[in-house]
N, C-alpha and C positions, 0 to 999 in steps of 0.2 A: 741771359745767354740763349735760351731756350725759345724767346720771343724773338729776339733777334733772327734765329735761324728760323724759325716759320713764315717770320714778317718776310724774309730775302724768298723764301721756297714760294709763297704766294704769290710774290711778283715776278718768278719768274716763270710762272705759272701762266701767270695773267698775258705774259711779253710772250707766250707761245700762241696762246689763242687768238692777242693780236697779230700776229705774221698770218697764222691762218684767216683770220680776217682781209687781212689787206690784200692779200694773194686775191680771194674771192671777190672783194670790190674793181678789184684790178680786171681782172680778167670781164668783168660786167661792161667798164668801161668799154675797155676794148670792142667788143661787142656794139658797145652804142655807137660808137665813134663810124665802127666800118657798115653798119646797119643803114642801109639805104633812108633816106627821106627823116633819118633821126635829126630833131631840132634842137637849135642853140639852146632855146631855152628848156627843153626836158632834157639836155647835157643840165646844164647850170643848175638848175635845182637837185640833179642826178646828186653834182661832185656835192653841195652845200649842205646836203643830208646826214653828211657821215663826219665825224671829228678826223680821220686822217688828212692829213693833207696833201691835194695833188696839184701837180705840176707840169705841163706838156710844153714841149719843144719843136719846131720843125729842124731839118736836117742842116738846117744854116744857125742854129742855137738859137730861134727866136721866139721867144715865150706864145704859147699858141694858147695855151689854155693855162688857169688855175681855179682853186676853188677858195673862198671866203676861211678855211683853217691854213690854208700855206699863206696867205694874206696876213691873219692874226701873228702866225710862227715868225714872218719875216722882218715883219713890222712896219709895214706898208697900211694905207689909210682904205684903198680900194682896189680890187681888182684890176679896175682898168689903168692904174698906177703901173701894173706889173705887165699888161698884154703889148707882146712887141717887142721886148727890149730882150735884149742880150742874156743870154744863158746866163752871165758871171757877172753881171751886171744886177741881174737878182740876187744869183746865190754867191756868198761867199764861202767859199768852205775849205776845210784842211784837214788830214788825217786827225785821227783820235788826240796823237801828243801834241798837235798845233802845226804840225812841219805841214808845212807846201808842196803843189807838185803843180807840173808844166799841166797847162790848159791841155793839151793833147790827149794827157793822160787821162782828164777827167771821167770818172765811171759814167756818168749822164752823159754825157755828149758823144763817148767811144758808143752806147749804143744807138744812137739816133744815127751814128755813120756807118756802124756795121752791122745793125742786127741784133746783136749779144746779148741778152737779159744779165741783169746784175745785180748782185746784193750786198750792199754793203752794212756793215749790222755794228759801226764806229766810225764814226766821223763828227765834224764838227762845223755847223749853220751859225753861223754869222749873221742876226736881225743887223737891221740897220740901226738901231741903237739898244745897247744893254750888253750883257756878258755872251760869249758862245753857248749853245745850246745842240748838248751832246743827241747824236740823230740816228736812227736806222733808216736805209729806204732802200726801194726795189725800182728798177728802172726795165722795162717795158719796150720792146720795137711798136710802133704807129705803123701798117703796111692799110694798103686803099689799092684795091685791084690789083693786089701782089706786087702795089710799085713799095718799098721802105718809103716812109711820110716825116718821120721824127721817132722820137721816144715820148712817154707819158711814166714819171716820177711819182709816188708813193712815198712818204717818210713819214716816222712818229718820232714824236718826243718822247727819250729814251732815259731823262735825267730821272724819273723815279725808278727806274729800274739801275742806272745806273749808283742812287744811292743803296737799293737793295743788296747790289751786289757786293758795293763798300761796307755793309753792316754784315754782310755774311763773311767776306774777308774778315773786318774786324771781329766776328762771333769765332770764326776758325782760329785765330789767331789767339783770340780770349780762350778761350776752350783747348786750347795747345798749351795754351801759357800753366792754364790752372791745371789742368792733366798733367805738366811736366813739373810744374812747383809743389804738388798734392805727397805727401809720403805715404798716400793711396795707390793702390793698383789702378789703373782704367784704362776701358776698351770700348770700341765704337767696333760695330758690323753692319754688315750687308741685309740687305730683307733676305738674301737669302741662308744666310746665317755664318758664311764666312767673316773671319776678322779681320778688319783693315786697317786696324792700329791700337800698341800696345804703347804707354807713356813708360818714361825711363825706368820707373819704378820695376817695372816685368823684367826688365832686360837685367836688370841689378839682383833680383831675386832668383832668375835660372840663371843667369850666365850665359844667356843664349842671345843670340839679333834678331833682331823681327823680322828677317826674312825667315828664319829659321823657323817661327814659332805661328807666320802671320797664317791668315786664311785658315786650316786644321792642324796645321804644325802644333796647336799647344797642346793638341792630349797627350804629346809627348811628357808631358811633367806633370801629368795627373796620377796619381796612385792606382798601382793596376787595380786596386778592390770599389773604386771608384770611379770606372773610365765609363763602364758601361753605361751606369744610374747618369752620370755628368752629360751624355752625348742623348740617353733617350729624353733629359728632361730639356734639352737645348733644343734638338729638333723637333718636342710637342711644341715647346714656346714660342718659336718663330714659324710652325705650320698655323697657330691658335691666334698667335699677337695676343700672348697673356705673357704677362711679370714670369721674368724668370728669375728662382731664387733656390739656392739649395747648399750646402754645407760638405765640404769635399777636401780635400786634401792635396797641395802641389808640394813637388820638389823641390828644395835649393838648391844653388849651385854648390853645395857642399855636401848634397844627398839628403841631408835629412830634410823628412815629411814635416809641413804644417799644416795645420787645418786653418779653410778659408771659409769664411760665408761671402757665396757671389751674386750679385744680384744684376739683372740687364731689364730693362724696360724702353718696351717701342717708341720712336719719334712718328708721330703723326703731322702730317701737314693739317692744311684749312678742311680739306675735302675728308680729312679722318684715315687718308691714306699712309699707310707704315712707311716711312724712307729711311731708316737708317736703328738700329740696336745701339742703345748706351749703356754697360753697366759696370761697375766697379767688384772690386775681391779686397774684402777685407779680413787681415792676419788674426784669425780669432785662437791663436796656440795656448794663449798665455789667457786670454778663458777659458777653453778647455781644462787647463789643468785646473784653475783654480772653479772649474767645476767639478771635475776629477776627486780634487784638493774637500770641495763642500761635501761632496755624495761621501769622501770617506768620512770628515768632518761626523754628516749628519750620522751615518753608521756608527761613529764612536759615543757621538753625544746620545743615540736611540742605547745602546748596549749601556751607556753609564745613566739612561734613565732608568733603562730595566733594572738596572742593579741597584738604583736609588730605591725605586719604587719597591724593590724586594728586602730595602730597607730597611723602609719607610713602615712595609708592611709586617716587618718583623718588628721595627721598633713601637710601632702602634699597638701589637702583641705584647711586644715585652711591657711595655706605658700600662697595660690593660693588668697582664702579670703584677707588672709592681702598685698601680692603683686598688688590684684584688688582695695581694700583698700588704697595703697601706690599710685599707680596711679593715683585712682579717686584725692587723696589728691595731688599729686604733680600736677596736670590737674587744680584743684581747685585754689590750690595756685596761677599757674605760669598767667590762668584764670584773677583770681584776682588781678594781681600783673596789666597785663593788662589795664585791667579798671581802675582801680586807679591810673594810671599813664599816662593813655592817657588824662584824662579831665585836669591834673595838669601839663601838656606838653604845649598848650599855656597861662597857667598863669605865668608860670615859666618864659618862654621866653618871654614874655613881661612885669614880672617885674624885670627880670634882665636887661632887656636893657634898661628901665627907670629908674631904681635905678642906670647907668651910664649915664646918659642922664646929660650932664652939662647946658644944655639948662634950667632947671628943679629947682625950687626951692630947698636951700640944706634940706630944712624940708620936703618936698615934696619926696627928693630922700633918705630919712633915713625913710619915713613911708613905702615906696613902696620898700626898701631893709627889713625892719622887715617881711614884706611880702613873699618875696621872700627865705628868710630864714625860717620862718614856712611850705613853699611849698616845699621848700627842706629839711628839718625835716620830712615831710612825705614821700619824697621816700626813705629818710635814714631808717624810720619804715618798708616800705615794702622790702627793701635792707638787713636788718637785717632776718626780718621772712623767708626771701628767703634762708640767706647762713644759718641759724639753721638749718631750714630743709634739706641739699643738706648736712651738715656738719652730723647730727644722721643718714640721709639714704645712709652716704658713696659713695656718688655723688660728691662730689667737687673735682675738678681737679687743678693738683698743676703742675704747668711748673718748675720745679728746677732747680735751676744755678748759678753759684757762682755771689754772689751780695756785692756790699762796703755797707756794714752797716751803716756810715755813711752817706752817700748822699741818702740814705734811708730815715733818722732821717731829716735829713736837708730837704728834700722832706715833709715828714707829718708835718716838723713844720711850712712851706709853707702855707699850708691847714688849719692850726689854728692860722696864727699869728694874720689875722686880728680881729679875736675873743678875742684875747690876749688883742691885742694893746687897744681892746675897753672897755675890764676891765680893763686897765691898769698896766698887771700883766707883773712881768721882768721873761722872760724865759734868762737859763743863757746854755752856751753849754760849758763840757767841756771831749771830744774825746780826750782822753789816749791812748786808746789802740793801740799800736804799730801794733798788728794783728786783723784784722777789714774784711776780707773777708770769709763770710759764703753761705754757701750752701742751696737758700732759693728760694718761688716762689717770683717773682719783688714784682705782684701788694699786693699778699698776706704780705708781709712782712711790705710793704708800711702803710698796711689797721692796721697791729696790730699795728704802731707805733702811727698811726693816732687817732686809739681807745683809746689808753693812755693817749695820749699826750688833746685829747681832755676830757677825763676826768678828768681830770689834772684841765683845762680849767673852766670847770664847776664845778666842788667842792669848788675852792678859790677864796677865796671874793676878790671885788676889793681893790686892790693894795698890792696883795699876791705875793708869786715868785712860779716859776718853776724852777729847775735843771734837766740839762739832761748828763747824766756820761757814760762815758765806759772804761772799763778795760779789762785788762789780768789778772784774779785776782793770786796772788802765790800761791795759795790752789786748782785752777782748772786752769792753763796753755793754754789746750787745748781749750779754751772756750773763748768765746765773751761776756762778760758781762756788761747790761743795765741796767742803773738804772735811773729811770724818780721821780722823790719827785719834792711834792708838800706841800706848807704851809698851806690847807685847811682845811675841815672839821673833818678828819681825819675819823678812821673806831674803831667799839666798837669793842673788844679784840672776844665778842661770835660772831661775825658777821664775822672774817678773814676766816674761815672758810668754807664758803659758799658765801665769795664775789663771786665769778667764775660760780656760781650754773648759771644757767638760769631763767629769773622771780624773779631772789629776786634784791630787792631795801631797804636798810635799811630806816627808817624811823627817820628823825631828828627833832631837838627842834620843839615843838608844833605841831608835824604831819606833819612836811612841809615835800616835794617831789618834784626834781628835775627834774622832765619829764621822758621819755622813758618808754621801758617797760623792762626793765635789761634786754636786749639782749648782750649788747657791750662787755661787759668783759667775758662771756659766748661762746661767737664768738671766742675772743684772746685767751682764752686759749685752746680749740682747734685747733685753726691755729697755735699756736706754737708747741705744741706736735707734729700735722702731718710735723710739718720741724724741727722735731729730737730735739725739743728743751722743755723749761721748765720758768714755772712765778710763781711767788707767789707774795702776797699782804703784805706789814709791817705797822704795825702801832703803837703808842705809847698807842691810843684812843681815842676819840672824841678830836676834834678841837686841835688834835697836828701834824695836817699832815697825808700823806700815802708817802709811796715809793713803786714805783714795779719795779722788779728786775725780765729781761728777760735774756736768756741766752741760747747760739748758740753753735753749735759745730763750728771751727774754718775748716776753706776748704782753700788751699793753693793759697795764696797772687798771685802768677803767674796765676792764673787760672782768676782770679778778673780781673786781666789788660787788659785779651785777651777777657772778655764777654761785651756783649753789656751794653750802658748804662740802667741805671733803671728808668723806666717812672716816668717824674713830672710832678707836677699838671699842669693845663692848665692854660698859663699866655696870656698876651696880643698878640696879632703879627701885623704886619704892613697890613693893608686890602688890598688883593690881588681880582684885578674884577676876577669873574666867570660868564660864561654861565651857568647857573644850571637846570637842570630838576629835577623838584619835584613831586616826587608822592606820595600823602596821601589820604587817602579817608575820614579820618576824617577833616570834613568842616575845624571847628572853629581851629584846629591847621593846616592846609594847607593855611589857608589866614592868621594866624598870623607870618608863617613860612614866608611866600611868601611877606606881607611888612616887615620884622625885615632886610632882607635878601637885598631886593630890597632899603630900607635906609643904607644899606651899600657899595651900587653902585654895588655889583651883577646884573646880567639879568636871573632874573627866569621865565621858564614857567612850570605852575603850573596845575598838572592833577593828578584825580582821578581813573585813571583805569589802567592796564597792556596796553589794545588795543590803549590808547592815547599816552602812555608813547611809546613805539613802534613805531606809526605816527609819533611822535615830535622828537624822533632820529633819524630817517630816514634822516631826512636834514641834519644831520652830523655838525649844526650851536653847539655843545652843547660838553661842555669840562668835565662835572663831573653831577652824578647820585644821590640825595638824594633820598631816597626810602623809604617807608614804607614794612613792610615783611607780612602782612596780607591785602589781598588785593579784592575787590570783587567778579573780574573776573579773578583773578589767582594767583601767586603765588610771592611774592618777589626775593625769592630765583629765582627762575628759569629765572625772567624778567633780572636778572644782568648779570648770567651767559650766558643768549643770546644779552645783549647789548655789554657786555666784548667781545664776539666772534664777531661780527658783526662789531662793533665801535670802539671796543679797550677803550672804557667810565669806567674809575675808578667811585669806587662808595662806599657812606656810608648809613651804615643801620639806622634806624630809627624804635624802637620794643618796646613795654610795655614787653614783653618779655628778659630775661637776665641771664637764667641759662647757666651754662657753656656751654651745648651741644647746645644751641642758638649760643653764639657766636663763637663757634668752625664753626656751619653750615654755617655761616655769611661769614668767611673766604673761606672754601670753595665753597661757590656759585661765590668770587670775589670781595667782599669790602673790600676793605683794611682798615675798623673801621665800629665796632661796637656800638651806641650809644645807651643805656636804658635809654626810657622815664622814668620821665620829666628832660629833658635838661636846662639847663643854656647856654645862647647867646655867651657867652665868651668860655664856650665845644665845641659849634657848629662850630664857627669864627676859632675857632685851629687846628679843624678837616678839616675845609676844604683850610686852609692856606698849611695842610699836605701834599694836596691832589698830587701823581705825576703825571704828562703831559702824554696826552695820551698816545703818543707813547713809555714811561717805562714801559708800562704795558706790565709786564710778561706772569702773571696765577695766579694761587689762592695761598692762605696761605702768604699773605702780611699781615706784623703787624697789630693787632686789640687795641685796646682797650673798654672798660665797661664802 
């Protein structure tokens, strides 16, 4: 569109400069014509010079002169074709629409009779063959001594300008069309910055006519707090011819204010000249608000960041709180765990090795075994409080591997037979299952059968049974399936529910209480979960039995063959003499340590500090390290790791201490086992039967055990 109306403004540009051209050639002629002694032939080359075309008549209409362009225009072969003959006999012509008029009338020949100069600037030449060819021309009096001579004709061919002007029509007409089909505002002005047309849109939007509103009538529906800003920024733009663009606000015909962004940018012609302002108003109300809508937006979202982030930063306080909290507690625990197991370290050990002592009255040696099993019921309480906590604070570390599920079972019923045998109760075994290799930690897996099996244990009365089952059931293939029942106490149908919970212990006939504090079942069922698996508790209801039914994902039978065995409990071994260095600083368990040890024909030298332990290696008399890890004058850890290097001295730790990352460090410092107080004689005797010859010592990470 835009091309369009330049393309038309340049050629009518062009149709000016020629009038004034033609005017000046004209007036030249004249000149030569009445100019004394001027010749035919500097006439003829005069007219043949110039692309206009001329045309002379005398006062009887008979072609007196023309020039080689009204020749080409006419379509004639030569000149002298055309000299002589009849005014209308050259030209044919007729108004613009085609219509005719009487020869009399003709504008050419009216002034070759009277004088008249004329302009005709539409009409229509007639060649002698081809279509009309639309013409402007200027006709001219011929005077010679102030007599009138003729007239002398001027025309151009008008058909390019005459398409200019049908492209500029069709551009107006385009340009109207899309202004009034647009649901855009738009307006065209003046270079001098009045409007000279608003499209329907404005008229629909105020309510007003465009006379009303044309020329400066619109600041009528501008916003009084925006008339001023709107009129200084219009008349910099049209004094500058820069883009005019600014954000303001009109009336509706309804009163209420919109906000508009308007924008006008200058039309330049070819020559860079400004002819005319175009610019458009667009309804920006409904982004306003919904920027109105973002600014409050981001306001609430900046307030709920701040209140996050005061959160955040209380919650990161409190995380810090409860992590200082977590610590102090596990400090406390592990602390406590400590002390309570170091004073129950030589009781332990010396009434387990009395309650074997055959020397020993058989009454003598079953009061001082009741003993020894209450002593170890309380490390089993602090054993317990240790893995609840290590299992809720996501501390317990699980070695995975594929394990025989049975020698597993057969391992924990090891660990409770003789509790069995002593109530008299028939444990029965009967391993089904053809696929029996799961994906499990050894000790852990050991511990949850242990837990069962000894619940089991203590719920039925003497001369009760146990069954212990496994299958490949038809309904889960993929799975390992355990089931431990027992003929006991059984469980009340509200209580299946929450047997698992932690702290709860059903209460049976007459308030009686079977000891513990419900840790055990609590433990198992989180230690099976964390190895992929699942338990539940059955029962019919009080005194009809339980059964609990564990269940494994199954890990390929090839995988079983090729993994190490799985730790069993500690049995008897044949007493191997040791040179033994002991170091404990606590008295009463280093001298009960130091005889238990020396009546089993070992040679202990027995010291309480890092600096003697050192001294008394030095002699190199000394084949294996029992050690304590908390030490006066230094460090357990560190005393192995430089006997190891120095001696090549295997060695087993000795710690009230026994959280995982314990015995993990234990390895790494160089003991190939770890023992948490309080120990039984027959733990101690196994671990150091274990012990390898100094010269197989590797490095660190040799098997441990808890």
């Amino acid at each position: 569109l835009e091309r369009a109306i330049r393309y038309a403004l340049e050629k009518s540009r062009h149709a000016r400069d020629l009038e004034l051209t033609v005017a000046a050639r004209t007036a030249e002629l004249e000149k030569a014509i009445q100019a004394q002694g001027a010749s035919e032939e500097y006439l003829r080359l005069m007219l043949d010079s110039t692309e206009q075309a001329f045309y002379g008549i005398d006062r009887d209409g008979h072609t007196t002169i023309c020039n080689s362009a009204f020749v080409r225009m006419m379509g004639f072969a030569r000149v002298e074709d055309v000299i002589g003959q009849k005014l209308h006999d050259v030209i044919h012509h007729t108004r613009a629409n085609g219509a005719n008029y009487p020869v009399a009338q003709c504008p050419i020949y009216l002034t070759a009779q009277t004088g008249q100069a004329c302009h005709v600037d539409d009409e229509c030449f007639y060649p002698l063959q081809g279509e009309a060819i639309p013409v402007e021309y200027w006709s001219y009096p011929v005077y010679r001594e102030g007599e009138l001579r003729g007239a002398i004709t001027t025309c151009i061919d008008i058909t390019e300008r005459k398409e200019a002007e049908a492209k500029v029509r069709e551009a107006g007409e385009r340009f109207r069309f899309l202004a009034e089909s647009m649901p855009q505002k738009i307006f065209t002005a003046k270079t001098s910055g009045e409007v000279d047309y608003f499209n329907r849109e404005w008229m629909q939007f105020t309510g007003l006519t465009f006379e009303q509103i044309r020329d400066w009538g619109w600041l009528q529906f501008i916003h009084p707090a925006d008339t001023d800003e709107t009129v200084r920024q219009w008349q910099n733009a049209v004094a500058t011819n820069q883009p005019f663009n600014i954000e303001h606000r009109f009336r509706r015909a309804d009163g209420e204010y919109h906000w508009h962004l308007s924008r006008a940018l200058p039309m330049r012609d070819a020559g860079g000249e400004v002819t005319m302002w175009i610019g458009s108003n667009t309804d920006i109300e409904d982004q306003k608000n919904h920027e109105a809508e973002l600014r409050e937006s981001e306001a609430r979202a900046r307030r709920l960041f701040e209140t996050a982030e005061a959160a955040r930063i209380s919650a990161e306080a409190a995380k810090s709180r409860a992590e200082s909290a977590t610590r102090a507690k596990d400090d406390f625990l592990a602390a406590l765990s400590h002390e309570l197991r170091t004073p129950l370290n030589p009781a332990l050990l010396l009434a387990t090795s009395l309650a074997g002592d055959a020397e020993l009255p058989a009454r003598v040696r079953s009061d001082i075994d009741v003993i020894a099993k209450g002593i170890a019921l309380q490390a089993e309480l602090v054993d317990d409080l240790l893995d609840i906590t290590r299992i809720t604070g996501g501390k317990l570390r699980l070695e995975l591997r594929p394990i025989d599920a049975h020698i597993a079972l057969r391992n924990a019923y090891e660990i409770v037979r003789s509790d069995a045998e002593e109530r008299e109760l028939e444990i029965t075994f009967n391993l089904a299952a053809k696929h029996n290799c799961i994906e499990a930690d050894a000790v852990r897996l050991q511990q949850i059968f242990w837990n069962v099996l000894k619940n089991a244990v203590k719920f039925t009365a003497r001369g009760g049974a146990i069954s212990v089952t496994t299958c490949n059931a038809e309904d889960n293939p993929g799975a390992l399936t355990v089931e431990i029942t027992d003929t006991g106490i059984g469980i009340a149908p509200e209580m299946l529910g929450t047997v698992f919970d932690a702290f709860i212990q059903e209460e049976h006939d007459r308030g009686h209480r079977f000891g513990g504090i419900g840790l055990g079942l609590a433990i198992t069922r989180r230690l099976v979960e964390l190895q992929h698996g699942r338990i539940e508790a059955l029962s019919a209801g009080r005194g009809k039995g339980a059964t609990f039914r564990i269940e494994f994902p199954l890990e390929s039978a090839e995988l079983c063959a090729e993994a190490e065995p799985t730790p069993v409990a500690p049995t008897a071994v044949a007493p191997i003499t040791r040179r033994i260095l002991l170091v404990e600083d606590h008295e009463q368990t280093r001298l009960t340590l130091a005889q238990l040890l020396e009546r089993r024909g070992h040679i202990v030298t027995a010291v309480e500090t890092t600096a003697a332990a050192r001294e008394n290696a030095a002699s190199g008399e000394h084949d294996l390290v029992i050690s304590d890890l908390g030490l006066p004058d230094g460090d357990g850890h560190k005393l192995m790791a430089d006997l190891r290097a120095a001696h090549r001295l295997p060695g087993i730790a000795l710690s009230g201490y026994g959280m995982d990352d314990d015995i993990a460090r234990s390895r790494q410092s160089g003991f190939y086992v770890h023992l948490t107080k309080p120990i039984d004689i027959a733990s101690l005797e196994a671990a150091i039967a274990a012990a390898p010859p100094k010269k197989k010592i590797a490095g660190a990470g040799l098997p441990g055990a808890k």
